[in-house]
Biopython code that builds the backbone (N, CA, C, O; Angstrom):
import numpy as np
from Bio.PDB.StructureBuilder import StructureBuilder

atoms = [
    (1, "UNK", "N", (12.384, 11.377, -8.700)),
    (1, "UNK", "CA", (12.067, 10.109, -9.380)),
    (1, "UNK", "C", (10.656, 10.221, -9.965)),
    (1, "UNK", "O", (9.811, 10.656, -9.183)),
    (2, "UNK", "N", (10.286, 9.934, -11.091)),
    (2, "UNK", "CA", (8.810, 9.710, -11.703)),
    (2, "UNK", "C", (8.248, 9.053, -11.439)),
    (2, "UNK", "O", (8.621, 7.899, -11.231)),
    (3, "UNK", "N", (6.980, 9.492, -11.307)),
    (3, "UNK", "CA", (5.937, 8.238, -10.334)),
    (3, "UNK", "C", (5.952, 7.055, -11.484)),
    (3, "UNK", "O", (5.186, 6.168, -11.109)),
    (4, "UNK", "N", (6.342, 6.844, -12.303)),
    (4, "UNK", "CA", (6.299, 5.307, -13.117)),
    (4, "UNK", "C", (7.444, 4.751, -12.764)),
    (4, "UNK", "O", (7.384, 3.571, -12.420)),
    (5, "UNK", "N", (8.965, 5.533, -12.751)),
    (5, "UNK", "CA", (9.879, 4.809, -12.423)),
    (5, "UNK", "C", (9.641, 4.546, -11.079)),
    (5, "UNK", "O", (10.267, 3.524, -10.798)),
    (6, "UNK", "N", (9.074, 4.947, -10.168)),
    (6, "UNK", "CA", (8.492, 4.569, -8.779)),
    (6, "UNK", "C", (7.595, 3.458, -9.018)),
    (6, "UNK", "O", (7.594, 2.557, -8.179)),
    (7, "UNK", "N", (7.167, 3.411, -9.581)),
    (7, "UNK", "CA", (5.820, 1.937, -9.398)),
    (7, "UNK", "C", (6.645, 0.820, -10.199)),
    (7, "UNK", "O", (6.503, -0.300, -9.708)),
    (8, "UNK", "N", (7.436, 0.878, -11.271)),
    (8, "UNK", "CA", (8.724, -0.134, -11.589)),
    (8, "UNK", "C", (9.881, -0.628, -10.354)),
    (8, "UNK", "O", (10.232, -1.731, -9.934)),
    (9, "UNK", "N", (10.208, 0.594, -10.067)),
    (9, "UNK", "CA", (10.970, -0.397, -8.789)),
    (9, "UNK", "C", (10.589, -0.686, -7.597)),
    (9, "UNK", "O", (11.377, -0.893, -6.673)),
    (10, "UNK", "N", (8.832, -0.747, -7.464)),
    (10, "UNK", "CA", (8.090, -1.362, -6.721)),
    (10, "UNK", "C", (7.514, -2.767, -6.865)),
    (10, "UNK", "O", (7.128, -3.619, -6.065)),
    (11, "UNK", "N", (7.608, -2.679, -8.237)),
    (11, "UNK", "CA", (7.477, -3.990, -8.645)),
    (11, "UNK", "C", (8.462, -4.586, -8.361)),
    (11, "UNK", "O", (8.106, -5.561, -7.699)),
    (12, "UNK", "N", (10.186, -4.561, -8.550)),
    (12, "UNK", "CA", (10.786, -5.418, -7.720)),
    (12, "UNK", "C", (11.127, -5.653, -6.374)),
    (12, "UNK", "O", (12.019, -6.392, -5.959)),
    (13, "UNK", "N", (10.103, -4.749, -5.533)),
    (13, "UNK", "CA", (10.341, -4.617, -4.301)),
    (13, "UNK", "C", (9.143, -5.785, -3.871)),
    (13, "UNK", "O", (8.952, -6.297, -2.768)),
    (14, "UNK", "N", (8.502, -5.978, -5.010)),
    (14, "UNK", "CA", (7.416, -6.612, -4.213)),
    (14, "UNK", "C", (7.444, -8.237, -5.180)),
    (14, "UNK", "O", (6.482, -8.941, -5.485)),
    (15, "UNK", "N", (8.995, -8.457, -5.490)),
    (15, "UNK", "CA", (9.136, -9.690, -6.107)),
    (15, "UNK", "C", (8.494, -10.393, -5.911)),
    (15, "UNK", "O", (7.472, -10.751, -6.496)),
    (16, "UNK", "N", (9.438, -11.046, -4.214)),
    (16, "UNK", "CA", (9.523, -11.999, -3.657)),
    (16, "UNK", "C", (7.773, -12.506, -3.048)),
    (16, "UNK", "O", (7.269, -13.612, -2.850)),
    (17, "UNK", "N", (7.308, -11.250, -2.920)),
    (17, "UNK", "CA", (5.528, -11.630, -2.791)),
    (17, "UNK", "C", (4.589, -11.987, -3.897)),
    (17, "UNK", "O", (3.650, -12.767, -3.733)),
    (18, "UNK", "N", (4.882, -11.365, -5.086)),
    (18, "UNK", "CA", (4.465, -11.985, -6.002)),
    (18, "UNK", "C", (3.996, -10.913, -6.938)),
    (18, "UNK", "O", (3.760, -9.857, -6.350)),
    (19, "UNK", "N", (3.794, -10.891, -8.243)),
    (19, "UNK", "CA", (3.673, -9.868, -9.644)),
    (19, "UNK", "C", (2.324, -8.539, -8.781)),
    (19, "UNK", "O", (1.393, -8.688, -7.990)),
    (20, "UNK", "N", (2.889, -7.422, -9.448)),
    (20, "UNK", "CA", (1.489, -6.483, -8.918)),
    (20, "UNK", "C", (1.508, -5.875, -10.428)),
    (20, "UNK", "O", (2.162, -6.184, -11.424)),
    (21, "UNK", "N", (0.359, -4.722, -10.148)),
    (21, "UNK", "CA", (-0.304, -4.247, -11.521)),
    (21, "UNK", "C", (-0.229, -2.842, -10.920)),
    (21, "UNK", "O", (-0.532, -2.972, -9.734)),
    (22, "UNK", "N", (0.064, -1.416, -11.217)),
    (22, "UNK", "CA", (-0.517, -0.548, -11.238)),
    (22, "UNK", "C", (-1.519, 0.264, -12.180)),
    (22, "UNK", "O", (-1.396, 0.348, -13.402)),
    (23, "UNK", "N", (-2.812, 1.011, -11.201)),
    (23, "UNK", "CA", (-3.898, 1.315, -12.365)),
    (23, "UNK", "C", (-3.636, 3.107, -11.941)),
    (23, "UNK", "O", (-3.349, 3.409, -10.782)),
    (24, "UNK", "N", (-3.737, 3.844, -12.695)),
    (24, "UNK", "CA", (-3.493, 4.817, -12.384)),
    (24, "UNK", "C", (-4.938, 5.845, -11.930)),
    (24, "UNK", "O", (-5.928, 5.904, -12.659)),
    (25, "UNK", "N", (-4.851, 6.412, -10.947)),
    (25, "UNK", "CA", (-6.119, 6.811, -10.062)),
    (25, "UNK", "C", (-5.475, 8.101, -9.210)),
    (25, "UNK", "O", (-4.337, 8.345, -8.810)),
    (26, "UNK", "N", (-6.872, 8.877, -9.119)),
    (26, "UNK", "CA", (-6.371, 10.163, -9.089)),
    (26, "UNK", "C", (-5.247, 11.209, -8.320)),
    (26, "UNK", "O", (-5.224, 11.793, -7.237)),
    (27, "UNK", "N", (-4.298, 11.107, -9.540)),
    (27, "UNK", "CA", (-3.432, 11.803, -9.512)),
    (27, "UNK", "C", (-2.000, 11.039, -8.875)),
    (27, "UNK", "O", (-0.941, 11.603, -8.600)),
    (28, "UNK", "N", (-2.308, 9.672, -8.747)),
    (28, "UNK", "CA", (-1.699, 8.304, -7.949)),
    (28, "UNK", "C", (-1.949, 7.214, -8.475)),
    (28, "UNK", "O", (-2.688, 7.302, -9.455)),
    (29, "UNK", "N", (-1.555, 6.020, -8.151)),
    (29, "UNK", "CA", (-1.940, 4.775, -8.770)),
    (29, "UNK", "C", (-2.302, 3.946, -7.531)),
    (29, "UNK", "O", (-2.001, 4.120, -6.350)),
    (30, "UNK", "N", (-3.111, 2.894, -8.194)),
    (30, "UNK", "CA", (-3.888, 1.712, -7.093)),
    (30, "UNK", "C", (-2.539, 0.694, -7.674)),
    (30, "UNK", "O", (-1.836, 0.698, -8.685)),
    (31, "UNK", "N", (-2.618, -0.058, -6.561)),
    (31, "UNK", "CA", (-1.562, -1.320, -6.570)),
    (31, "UNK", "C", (-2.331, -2.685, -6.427)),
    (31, "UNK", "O", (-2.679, -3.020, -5.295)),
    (32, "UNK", "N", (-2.583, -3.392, -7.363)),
    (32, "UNK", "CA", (-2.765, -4.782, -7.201)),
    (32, "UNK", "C", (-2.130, -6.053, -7.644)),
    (32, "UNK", "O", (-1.332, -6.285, -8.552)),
    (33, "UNK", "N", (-2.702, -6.812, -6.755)),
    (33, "UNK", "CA", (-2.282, -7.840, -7.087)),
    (33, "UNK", "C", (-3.294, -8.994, -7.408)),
    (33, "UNK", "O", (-4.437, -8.624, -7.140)),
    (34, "UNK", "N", (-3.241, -10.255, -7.889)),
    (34, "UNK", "CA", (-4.651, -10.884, -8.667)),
    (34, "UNK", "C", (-6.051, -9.519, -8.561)),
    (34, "UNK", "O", (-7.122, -9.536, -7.953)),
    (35, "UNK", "N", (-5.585, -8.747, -9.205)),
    (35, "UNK", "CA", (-6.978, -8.069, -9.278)),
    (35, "UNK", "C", (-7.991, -7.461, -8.123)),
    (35, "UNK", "O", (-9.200, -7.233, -8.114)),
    (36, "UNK", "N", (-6.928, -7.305, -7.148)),
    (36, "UNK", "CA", (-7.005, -6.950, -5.999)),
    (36, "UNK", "C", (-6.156, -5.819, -5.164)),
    (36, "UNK", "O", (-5.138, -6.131, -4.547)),
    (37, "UNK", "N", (-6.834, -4.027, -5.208)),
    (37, "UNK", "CA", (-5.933, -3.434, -4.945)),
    (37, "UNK", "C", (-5.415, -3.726, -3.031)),
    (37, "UNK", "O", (-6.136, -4.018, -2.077)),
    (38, "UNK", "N", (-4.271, -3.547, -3.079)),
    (38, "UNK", "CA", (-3.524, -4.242, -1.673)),
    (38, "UNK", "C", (-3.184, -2.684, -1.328)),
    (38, "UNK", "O", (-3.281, -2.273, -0.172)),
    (39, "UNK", "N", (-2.672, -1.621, -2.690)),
    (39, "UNK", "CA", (-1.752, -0.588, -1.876)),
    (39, "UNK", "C", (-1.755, 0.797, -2.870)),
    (39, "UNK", "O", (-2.027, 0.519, -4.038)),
    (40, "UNK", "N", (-1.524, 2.103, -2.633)),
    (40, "UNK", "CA", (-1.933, 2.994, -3.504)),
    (40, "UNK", "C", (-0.358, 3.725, -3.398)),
    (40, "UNK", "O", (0.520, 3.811, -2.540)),
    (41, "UNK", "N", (-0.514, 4.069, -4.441)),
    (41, "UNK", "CA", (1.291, 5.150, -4.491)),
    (41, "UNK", "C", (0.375, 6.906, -3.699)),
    (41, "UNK", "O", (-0.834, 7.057, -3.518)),
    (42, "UNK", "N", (1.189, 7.643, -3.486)),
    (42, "UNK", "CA", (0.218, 8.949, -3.661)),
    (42, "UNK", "C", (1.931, 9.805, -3.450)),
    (42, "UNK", "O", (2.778, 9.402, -2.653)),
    (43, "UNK", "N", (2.052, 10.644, -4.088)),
    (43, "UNK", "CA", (3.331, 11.493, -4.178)),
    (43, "UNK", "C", (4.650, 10.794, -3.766)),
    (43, "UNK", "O", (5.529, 11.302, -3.070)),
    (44, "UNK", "N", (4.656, 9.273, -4.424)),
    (44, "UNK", "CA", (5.672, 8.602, -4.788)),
    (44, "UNK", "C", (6.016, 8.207, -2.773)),
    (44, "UNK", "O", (7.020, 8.246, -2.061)),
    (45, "UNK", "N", (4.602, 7.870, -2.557)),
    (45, "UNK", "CA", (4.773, 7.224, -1.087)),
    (45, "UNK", "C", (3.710, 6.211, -1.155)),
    (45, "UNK", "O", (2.532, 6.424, -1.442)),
    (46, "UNK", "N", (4.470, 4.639, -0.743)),
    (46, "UNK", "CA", (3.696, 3.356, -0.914)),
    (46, "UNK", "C", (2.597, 3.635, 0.468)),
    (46, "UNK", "O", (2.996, 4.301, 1.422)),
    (47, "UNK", "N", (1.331, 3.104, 0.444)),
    (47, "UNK", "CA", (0.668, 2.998, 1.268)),
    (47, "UNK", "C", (-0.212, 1.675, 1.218)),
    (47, "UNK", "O", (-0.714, 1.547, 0.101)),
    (48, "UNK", "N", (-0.642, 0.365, 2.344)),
    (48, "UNK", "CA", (-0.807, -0.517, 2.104)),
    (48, "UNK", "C", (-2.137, -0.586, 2.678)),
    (48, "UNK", "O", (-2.608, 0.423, 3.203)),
    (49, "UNK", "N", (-2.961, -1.954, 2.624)),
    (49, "UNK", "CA", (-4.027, -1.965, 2.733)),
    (49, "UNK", "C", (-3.632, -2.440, 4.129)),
    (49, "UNK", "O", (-2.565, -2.892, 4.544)),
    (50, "UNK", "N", (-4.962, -2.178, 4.819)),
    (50, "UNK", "CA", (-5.424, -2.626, 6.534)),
    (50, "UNK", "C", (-6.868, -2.751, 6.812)),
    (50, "UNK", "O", (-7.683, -1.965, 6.329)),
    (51, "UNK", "N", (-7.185, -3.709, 7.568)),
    (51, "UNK", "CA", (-8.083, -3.718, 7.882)),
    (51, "UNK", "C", (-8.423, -3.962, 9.864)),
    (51, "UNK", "O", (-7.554, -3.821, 10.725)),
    (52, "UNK", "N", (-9.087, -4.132, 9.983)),
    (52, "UNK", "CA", (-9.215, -4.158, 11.910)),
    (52, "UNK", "C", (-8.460, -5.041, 12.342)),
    (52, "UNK", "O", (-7.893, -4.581, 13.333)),
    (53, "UNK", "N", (-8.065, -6.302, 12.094)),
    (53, "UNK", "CA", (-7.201, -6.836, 12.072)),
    (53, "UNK", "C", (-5.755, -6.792, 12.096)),
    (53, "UNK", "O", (-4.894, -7.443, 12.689)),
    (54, "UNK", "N", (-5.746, -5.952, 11.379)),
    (54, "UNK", "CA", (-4.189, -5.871, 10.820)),
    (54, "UNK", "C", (-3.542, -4.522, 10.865)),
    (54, "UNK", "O", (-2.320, -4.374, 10.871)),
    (55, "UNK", "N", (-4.599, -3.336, 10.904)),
    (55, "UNK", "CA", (-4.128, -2.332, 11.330)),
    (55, "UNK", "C", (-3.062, -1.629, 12.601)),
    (55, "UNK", "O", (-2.464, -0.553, 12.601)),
    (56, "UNK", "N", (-3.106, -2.488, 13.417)),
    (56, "UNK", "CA", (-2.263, -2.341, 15.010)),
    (56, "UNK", "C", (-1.054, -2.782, 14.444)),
    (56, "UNK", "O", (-0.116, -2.509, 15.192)),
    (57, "UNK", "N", (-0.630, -3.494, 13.173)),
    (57, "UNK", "CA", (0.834, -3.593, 13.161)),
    (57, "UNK", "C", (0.979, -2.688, 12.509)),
    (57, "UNK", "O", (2.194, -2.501, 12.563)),
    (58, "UNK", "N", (0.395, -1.657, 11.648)),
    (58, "UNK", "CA", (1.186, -0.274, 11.134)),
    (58, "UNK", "C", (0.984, 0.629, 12.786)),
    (58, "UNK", "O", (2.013, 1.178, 13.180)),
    (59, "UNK", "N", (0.172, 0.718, 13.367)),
    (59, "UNK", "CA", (-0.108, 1.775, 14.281)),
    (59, "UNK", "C", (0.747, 1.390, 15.156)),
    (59, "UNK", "O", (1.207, 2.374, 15.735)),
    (60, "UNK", "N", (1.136, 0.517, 15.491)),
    (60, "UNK", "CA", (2.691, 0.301, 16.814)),
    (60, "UNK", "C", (3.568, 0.714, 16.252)),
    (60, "UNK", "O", (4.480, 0.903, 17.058)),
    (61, "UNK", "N", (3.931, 1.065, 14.977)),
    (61, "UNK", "CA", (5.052, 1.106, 14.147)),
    (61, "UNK", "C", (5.523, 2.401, 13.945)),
    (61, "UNK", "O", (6.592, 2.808, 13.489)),
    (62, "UNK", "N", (4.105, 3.226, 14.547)),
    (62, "UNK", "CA", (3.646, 4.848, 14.050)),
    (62, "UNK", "C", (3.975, 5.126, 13.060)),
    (62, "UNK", "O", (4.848, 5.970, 12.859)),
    (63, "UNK", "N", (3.105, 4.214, 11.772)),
    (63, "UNK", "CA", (3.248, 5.011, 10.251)),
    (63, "UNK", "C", (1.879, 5.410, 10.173)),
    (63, "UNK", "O", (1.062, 4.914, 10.950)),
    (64, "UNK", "N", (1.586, 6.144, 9.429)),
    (64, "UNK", "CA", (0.410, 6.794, 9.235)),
    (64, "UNK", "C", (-0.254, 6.691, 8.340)),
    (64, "UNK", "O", (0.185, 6.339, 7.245)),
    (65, "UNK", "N", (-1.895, 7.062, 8.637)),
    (65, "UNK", "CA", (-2.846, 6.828, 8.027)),
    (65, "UNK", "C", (-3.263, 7.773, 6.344)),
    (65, "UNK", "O", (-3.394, 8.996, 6.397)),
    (66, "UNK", "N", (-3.392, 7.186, 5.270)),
    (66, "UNK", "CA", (-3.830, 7.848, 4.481)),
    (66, "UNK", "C", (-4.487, 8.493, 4.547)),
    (66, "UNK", "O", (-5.411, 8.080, 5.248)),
    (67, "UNK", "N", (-4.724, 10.009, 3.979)),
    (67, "UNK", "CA", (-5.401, 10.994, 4.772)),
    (67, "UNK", "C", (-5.771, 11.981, 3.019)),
    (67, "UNK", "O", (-4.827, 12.301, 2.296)),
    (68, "UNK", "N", (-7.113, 12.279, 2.672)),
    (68, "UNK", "CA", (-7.400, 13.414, 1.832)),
    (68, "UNK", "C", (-8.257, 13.917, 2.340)),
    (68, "UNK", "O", (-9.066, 13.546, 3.191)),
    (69, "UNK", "N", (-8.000, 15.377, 1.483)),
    (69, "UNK", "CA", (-9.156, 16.302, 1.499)),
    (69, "UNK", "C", (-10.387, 16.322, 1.497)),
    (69, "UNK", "O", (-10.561, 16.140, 0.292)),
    (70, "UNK", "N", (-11.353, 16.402, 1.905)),
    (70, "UNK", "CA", (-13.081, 15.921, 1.480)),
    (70, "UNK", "C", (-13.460, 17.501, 1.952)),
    (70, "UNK", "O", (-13.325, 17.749, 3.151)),
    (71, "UNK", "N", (-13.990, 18.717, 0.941)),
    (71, "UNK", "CA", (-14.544, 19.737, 1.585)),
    (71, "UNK", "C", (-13.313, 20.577, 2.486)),
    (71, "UNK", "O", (-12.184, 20.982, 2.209)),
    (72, "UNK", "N", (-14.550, 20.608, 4.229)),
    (72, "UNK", "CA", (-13.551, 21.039, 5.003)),
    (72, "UNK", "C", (-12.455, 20.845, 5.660)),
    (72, "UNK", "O", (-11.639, 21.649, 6.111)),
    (73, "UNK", "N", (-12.528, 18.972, 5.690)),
    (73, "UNK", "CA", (-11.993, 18.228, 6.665)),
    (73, "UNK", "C", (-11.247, 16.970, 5.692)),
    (73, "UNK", "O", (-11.572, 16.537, 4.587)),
    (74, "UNK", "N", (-10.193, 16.621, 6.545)),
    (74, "UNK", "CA", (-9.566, 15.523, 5.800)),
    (74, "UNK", "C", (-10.230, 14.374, 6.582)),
    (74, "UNK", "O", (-10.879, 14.541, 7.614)),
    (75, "UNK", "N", (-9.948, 12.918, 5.846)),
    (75, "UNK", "CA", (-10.477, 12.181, 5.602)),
    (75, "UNK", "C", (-9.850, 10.672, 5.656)),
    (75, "UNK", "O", (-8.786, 10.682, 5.037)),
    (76, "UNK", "N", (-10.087, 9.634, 6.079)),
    (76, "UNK", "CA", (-8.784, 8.690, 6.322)),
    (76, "UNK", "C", (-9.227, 7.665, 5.369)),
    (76, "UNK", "O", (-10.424, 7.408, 5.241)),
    (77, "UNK", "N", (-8.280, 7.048, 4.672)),
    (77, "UNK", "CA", (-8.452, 5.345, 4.099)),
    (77, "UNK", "C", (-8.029, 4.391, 4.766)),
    (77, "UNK", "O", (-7.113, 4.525, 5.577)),
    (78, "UNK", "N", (-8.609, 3.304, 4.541)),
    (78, "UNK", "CA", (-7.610, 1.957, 5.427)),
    (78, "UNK", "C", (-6.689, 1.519, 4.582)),
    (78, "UNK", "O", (-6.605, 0.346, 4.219)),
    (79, "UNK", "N", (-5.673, 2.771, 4.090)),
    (79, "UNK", "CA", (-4.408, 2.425, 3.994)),
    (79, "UNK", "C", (-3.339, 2.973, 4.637)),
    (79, "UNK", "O", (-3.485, 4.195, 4.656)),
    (80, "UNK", "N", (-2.497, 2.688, 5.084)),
    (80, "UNK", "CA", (-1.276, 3.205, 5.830)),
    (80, "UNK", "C", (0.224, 2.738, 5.331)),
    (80, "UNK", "O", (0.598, 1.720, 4.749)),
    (81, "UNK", "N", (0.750, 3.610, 5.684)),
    (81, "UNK", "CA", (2.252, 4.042, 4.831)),
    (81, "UNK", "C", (3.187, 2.810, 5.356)),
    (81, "UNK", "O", (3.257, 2.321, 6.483)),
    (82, "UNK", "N", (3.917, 2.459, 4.091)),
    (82, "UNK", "CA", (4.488, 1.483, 4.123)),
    (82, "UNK", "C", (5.904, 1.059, 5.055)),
    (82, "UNK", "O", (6.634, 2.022, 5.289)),
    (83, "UNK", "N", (6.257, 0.024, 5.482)),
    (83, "UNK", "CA", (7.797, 0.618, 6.716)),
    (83, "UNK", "C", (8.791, 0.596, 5.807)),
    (83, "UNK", "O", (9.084, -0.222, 4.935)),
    (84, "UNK", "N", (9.350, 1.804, 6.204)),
    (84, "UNK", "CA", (10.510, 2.073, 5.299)),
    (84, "UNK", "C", (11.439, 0.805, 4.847)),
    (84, "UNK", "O", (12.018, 0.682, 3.767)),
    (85, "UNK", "N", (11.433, -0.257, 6.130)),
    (85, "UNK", "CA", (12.897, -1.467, 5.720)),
    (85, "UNK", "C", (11.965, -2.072, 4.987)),
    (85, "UNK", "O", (12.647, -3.073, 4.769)),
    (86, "UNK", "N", (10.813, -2.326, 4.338)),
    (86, "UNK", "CA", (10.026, -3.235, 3.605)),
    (86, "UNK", "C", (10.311, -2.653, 2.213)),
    (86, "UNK", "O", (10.318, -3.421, 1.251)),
    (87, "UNK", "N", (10.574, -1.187, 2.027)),
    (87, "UNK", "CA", (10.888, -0.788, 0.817)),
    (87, "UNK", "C", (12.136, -1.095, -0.121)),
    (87, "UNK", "O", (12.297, -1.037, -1.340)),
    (88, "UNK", "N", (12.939, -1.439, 0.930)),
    (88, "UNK", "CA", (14.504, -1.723, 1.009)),
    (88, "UNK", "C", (14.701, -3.489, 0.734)),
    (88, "UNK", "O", (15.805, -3.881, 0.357)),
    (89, "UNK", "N", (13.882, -4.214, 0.888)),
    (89, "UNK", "CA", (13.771, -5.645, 1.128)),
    (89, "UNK", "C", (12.909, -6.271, 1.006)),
    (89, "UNK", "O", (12.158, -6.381, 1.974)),
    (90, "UNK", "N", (12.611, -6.953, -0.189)),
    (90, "UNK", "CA", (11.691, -7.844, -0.564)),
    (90, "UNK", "C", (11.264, -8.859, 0.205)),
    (90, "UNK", "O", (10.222, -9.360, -0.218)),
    (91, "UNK", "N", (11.778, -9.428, 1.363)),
    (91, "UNK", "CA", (11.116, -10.377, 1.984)),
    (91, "UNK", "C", (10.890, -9.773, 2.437)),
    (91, "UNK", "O", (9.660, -9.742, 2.456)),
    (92, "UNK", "N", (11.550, -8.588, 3.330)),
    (92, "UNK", "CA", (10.164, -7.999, 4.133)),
    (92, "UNK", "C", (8.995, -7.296, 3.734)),
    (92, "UNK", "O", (7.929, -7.224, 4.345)),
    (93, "UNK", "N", (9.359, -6.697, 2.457)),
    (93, "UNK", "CA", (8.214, -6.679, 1.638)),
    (93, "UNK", "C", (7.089, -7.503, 1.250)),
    (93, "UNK", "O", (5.984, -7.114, 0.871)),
    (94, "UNK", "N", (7.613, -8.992, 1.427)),
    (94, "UNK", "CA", (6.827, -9.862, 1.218)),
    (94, "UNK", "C", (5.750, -10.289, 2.454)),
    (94, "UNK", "O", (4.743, -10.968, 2.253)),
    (95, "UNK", "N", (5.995, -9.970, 3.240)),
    (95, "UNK", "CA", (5.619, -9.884, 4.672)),
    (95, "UNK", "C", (4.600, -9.169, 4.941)),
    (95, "UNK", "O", (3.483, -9.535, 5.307)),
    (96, "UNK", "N", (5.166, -7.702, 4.675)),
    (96, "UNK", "CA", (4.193, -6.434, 4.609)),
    (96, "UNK", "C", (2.698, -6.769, 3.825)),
    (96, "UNK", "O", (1.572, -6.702, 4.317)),
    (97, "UNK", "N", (3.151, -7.208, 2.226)),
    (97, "UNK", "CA", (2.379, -7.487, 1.352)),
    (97, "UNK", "C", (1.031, -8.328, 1.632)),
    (97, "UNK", "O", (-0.076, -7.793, 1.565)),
    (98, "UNK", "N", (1.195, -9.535, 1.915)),
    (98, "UNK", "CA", (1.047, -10.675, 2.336)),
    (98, "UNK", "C", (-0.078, -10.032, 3.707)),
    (98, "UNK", "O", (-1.236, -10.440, 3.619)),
    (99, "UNK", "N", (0.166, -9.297, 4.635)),
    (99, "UNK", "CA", (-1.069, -8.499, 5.527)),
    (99, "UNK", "C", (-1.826, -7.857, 4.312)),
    (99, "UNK", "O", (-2.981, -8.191, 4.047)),
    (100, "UNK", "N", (-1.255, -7.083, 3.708)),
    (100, "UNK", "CA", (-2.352, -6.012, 3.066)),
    (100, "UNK", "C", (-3.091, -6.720, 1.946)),
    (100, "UNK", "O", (-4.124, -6.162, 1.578)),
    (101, "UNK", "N", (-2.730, -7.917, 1.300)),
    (101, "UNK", "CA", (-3.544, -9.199, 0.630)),
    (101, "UNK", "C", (-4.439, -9.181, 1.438)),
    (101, "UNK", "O", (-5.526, -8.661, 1.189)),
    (102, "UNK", "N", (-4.143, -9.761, 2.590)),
    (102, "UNK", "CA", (-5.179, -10.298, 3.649)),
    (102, "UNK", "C", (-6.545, -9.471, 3.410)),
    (102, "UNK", "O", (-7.645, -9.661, 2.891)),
    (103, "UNK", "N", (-5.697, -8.220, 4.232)),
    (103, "UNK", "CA", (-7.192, -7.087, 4.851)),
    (103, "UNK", "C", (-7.760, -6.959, 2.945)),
    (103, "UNK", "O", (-8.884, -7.459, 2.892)),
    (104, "UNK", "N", (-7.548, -6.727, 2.274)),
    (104, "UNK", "CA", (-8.191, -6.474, 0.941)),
    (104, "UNK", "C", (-9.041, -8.063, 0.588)),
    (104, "UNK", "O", (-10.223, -8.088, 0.248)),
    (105, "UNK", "N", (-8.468, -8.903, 0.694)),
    (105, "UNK", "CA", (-9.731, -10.126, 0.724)),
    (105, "UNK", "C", (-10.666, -9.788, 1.834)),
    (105, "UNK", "O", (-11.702, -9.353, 1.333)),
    (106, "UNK", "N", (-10.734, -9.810, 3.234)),
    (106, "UNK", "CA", (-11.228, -9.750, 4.056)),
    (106, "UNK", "C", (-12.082, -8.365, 4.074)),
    (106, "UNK", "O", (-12.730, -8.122, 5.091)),
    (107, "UNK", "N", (-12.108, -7.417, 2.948)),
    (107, "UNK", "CA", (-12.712, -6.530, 2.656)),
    (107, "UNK", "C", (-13.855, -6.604, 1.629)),
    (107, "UNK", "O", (-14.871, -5.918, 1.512)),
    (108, "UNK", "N", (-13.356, -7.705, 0.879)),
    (108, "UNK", "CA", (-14.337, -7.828, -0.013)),
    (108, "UNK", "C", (-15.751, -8.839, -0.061)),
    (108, "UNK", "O", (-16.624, -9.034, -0.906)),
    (109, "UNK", "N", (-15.513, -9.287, 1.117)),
    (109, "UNK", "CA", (-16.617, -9.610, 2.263)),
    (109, "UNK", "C", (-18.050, -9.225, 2.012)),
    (109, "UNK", "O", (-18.910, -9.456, 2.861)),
]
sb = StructureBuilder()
sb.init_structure("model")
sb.init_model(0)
sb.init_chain("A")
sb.init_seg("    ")
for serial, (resi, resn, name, xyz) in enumerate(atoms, 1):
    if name == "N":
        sb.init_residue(resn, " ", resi, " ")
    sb.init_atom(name, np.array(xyz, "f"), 0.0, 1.0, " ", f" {name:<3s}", serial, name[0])
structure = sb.get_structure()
């Protein structure tokens, strides 16, 4: 699948939560919503925003942490991979979403 036709049928995955934007960023795209990135694609895998708060519901779930290269050592973001049934289902997508809104306001703090 092409990472555009991937960020199109993310957009209807993420109806029921409300319109997103993708900006395209390296080598991946940022996901927002009002102008606010919530979630990043990276090799056609959704990853959502977290913050201290909100992080323990991806980590009980054991999805994992965004992770690049820096040098020698990889490197983590506070984003983590999306649950598979949220990809499948817009309300639960809407759900998912709706945390990673959160931690991205609560980031911009």
């Amino acid at each position: 699948m092409a990472m555009s036709e991937y960020v199109e049928y993310l957009k209807e995955v993420f109806s029921e939560f409300g319109e997103i934007r993708a900006k395209k960023m390296f080598g991946g795209y940022g996901i927002y919503h009002d102008d606010v990135m919530i979630g990043l694609v990276a090799d056609d895998m959704l990853y959502l925003k977290v913050d201290s708060e909100s992080v323990s519901r991806f980590e009980e779930r054991g999805l994992s942490q965004f992770m690049y290269p820096k040098g020698q050592k990889m490197v983590g973001m506070s984003y983590y991979l999306a649950p598979e049934e949220a990809l499948e289902d817009s309300s639960e997508m809407r759900h998912w979403a709706t945390l990673a809104y959160g931690a991205a306001l609560r980031s911009r703090k």
